[in-house]
N, C-alpha and C positions, 0 to 999 in steps of 0.2 A: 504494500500500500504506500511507504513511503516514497519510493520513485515517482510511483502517478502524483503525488501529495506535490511533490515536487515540479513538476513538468506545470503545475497550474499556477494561471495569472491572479495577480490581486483580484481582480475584474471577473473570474470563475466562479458560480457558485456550486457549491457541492451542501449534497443531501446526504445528511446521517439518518436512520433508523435503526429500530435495534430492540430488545425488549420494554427500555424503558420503564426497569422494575429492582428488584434485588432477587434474582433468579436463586442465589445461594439459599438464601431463606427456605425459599420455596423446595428446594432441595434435600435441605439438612431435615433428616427422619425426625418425627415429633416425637418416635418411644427411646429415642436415643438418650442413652443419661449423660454422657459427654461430649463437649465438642470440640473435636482437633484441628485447626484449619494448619495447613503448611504451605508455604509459596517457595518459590524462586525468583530471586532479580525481581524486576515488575508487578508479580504475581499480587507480593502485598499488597498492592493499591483496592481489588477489590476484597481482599479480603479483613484491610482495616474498615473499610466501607460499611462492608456487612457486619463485622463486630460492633461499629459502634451504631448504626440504626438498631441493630438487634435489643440490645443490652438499652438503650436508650427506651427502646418499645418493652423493654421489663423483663428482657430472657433473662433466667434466674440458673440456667443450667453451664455447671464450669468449663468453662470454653481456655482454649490456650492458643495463641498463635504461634508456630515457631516460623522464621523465614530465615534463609538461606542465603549470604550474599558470599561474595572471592573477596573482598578489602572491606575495611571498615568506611576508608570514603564511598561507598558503593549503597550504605544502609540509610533509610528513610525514616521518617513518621517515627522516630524516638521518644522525640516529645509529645508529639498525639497519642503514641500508645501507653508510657509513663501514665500521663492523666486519662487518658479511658482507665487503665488499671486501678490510676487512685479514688476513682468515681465509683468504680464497680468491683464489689471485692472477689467475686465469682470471677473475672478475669484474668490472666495470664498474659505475659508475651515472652519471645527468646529469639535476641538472633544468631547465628551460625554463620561463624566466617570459614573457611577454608585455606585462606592466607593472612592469618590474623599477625597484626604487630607484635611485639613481646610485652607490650601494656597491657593486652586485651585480657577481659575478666568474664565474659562468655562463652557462648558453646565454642568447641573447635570442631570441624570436620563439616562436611555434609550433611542437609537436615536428614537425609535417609539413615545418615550413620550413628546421630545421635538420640533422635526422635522414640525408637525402640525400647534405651535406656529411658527414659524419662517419665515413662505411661504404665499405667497397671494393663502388663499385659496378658493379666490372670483373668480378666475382663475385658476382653476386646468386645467382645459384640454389644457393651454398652455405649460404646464409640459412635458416632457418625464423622469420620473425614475429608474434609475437602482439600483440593489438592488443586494447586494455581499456581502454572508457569511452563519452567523449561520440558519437552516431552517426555526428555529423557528420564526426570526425576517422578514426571507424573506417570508412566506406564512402568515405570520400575514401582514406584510405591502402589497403587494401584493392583500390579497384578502380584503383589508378595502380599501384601493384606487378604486377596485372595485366599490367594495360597495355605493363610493362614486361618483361615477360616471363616473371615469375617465378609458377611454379605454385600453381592455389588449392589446393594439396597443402602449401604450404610458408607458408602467410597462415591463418592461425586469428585468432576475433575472438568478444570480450566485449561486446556493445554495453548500457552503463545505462542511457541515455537516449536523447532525440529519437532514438526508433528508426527512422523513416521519412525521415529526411535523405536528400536526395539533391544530390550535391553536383555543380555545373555539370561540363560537358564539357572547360568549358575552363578549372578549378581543377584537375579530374582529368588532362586533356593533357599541364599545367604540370608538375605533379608528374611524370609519367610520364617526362617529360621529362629531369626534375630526376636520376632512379635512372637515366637509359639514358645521361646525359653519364661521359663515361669520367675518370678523375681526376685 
């Protein structure tokens, strides 16, 4: 889309549509007792979105974002998610750097890597996951949640890019693995 975005004059008009709603909402299972959203790069944006109309509109159920960035200059919405957190005590956030400074006092590694440890995964199926961004991280998370037994009733996904990723058998095993060890 950029290109085209690009190629146009001041004097172009261009028509957006689009749901024009918070699809996530409408998504995330109502018998779910928790809610995990996870992003890559970008991904955050609608998923701070939807945390904060949620919780704003009274969702009482413990919701956690984790996202995923490569550097610390890379991460967003700090301070929005800081105060959504301090507003709502049922909330969570965490980012994940992959190429963190030697300051850094957060996750290290990829949200796939860390994500596992962090969740009672002696209860997954009271989960509902949403998963927003790079392909690769959404069909790898995605089909190891599967894997691990958790319904695709309960695993919603945003994929922006490399939409055709397909991630090995045995990255997705690993991972499945990762959710079915008990804590």
């Amino acid at each position: 889309m950029s290109p085209l975005l690009a190629q146009l004059s001041t004097a172009d008009e261009v028509f957006f549509h689009g749901p024009f709603h918070t699809p996530i909402q409408q998504e995330i299972q109502a018998d779910a007792e928790r809610i995990i959203l996870i992003s890559t790069g970008a991904g955050i944006g609608p998923l701070f979105g939807y945390a904060e109309k949620a919780l704003t509109e009274g969702e009482a159920r413990p919701m956690t974002l984790y996202a995923g960035f490569r550097e610390e200059s890379h991460t967003c919405l700090g301070w929005e998610l800081r105060t959504l957190a301090a507003r709502h005590f049922n909330f969570r956030w965490h980012f994940a750097l992959t190429q963190p400074p030697k300051t850094w006092n957060g996750l290290t590694g990829r949200v796939t890597d860390v994500v596992p440890n962090l969740i009672d995964r002696e209860h997954l199926d009271t989960y509902h996951f949403h998963l927003v961004g790079n392909g690769e991280m959404v069909q790898l998370m995605r089909t190891a949640l599967h894997r691990a037994g958790v319904s695709s009733m309960r695993v919603s996904i945003e994929t922006y890019f490399n939409h055709h990723a397909q991630p090995s058998n045995e990255a997705i095993d690993q991972l499945a693995a990762q959710f079915s060890q008990s804590n």
